[in-house]
N, C-alpha and C positions, 0 to 999 in steps of 0.2 A: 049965705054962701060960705064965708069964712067959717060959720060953725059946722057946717057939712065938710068942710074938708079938714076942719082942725081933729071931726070924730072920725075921718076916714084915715090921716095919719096914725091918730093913740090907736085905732085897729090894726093898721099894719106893723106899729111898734109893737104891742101886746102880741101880736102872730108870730114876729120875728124873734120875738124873746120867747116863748112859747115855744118856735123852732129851736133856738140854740140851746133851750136848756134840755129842749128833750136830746138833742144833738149829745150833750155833754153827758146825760144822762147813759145814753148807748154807749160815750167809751170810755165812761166809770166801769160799764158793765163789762166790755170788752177788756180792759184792764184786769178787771177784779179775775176774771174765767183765765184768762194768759196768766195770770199769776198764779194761779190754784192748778192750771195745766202742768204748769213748769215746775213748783212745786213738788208735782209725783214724778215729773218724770228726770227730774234730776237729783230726787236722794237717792243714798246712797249707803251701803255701810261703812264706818270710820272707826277705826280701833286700836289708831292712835291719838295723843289727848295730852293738851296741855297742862300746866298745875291750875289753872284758873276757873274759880269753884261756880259752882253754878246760882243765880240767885234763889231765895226760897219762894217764891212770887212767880218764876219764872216755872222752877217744878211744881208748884201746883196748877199753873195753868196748862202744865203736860197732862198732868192728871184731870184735869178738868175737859182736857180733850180724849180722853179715853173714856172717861164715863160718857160724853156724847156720842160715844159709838149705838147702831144697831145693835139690838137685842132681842130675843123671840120673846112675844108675849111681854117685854120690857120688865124681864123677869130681875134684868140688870146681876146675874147672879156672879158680881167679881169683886173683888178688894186690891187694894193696890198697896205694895209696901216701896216705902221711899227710904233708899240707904247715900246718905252720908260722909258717914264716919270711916274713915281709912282705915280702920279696924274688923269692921263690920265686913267693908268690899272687900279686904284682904282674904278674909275666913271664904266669902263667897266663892271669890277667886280658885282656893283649897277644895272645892267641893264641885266646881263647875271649869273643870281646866280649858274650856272654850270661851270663857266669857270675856276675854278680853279687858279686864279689868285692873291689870298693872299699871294702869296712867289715867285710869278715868276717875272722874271727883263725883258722880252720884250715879245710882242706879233704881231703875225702878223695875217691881218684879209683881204680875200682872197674876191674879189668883183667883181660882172658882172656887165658889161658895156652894159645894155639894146642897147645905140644907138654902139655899133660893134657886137650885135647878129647880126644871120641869119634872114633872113626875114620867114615866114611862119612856118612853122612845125615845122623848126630848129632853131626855136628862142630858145627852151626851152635845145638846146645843151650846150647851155652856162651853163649849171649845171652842163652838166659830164665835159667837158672841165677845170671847176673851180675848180671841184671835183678831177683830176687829178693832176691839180697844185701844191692843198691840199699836196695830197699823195706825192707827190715829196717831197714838205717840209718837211715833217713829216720824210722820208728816210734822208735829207738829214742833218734832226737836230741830227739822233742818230748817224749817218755817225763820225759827227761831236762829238758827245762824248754829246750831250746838251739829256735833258729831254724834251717830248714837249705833248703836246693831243690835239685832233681834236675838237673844240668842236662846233656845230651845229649853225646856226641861221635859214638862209632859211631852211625850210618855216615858222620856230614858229612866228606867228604873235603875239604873247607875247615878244618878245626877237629885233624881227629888228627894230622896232620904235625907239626905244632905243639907240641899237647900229650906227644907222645912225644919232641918235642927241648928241652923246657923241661926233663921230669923224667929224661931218657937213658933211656928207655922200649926195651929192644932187637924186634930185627925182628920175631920168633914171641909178643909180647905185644901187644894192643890194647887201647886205654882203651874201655870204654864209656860209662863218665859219670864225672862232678866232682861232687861232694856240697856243695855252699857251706856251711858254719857258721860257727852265730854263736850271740853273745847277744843275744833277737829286743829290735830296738827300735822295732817295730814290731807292729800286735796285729791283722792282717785275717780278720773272719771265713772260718772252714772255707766251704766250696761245697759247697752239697747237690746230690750228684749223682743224686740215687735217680733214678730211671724209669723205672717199671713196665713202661712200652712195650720195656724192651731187655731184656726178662727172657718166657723160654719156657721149656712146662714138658713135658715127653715128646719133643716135636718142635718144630723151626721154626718 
């Protein structure tokens, strides 16, 4: 009798620990999705930046988050240049008067690799693909506690000549954006974009 009931205890222990950890398990999960929610919906752009320089460990795991972006066919067709040198972003600055670059300590500038596009139609993927990348960084700088903004090149044919002779950029590569970071020294609420009016559901 006592071993009947000592195996019917270690059962209901083994269940109830079996419960709590699958229990714990759901709000790791819950945890994890609220944080990755909030995450998007609370970056933001910051463009201004303290002196406090970024680590080198920390920008390459920016960059490590933009090469896990989507990409068609995983043709992966981007390179990424990491600037620095207060020299370097100075020049940049000269050549892209939106970048917001007078107080930020690195930037990163997100580039298609014409010869790893697609051939035909989908040559021109290489823009959401890069576009992607972007957006990774950008998650993955506020992730990170840093300040950062998108800021455009392709297609301003005012802006890439520029930026491709500050950084020796060669022919068959094109910048698509400049990443500005920083440490934010400044705190602007997120923009709440929601609006139910841009959203359809089966059809137009």
């Amino acid at each position: 009798m006592k071993k009947i009931l000592f195996t019917a205890l270690a059962s209901v222990l083994l269940l109830s620990t079996a419960c709590s950890e699958k229990a714990s398990d759901n709000d790791n999960q819950s945890n994890n999705t609220a944080a990755v929610i909030n995450n998007i919906m609370t970056r933001t752009s910051i463009r201004k930046f303290t002196n406090q320089p970024i680590g080198a460990d920390t920008l390459t795991s920016l960059v490590k988050a933009g090469m896990a972006a989507p990409t068609a066919v995983n043709k992966q067709p981007w390179s990424f240049i990491v600037v620095t040198e207060r020299e370097v972003l100075d020049s940049l600055m000269n050549v892209h008067p939106y970048s917001n670059l007078a107080t930020a300590t690195a930037a990163i500038v997100v580039c298609g690799e014409m010869e790893k596009a697609l051939d035909g139609f989908g040559r021109d993927y290489w823009i959401q693909d890069c576009s992607a990348a972007t957006e990774n960084i950008l998650l993955a700088a506020h992730a990170y506690g840093l300040g950062a903004v998108w800021c455009g090149v392709y297609p301003n044919p005012n802006v890439i000549p520029g930026v491709k002779r500050v950084l020796s950029i060669p022919g068959a590569v094109t910048p698509l954006s400049l990443i500005t970071l920083g440490h934010p020294a400044d705190n602007p609420a997120p923009k709440d974009k929601w609006n139910p009016e841009n959203v359809h559901y089966q059809k137009y």
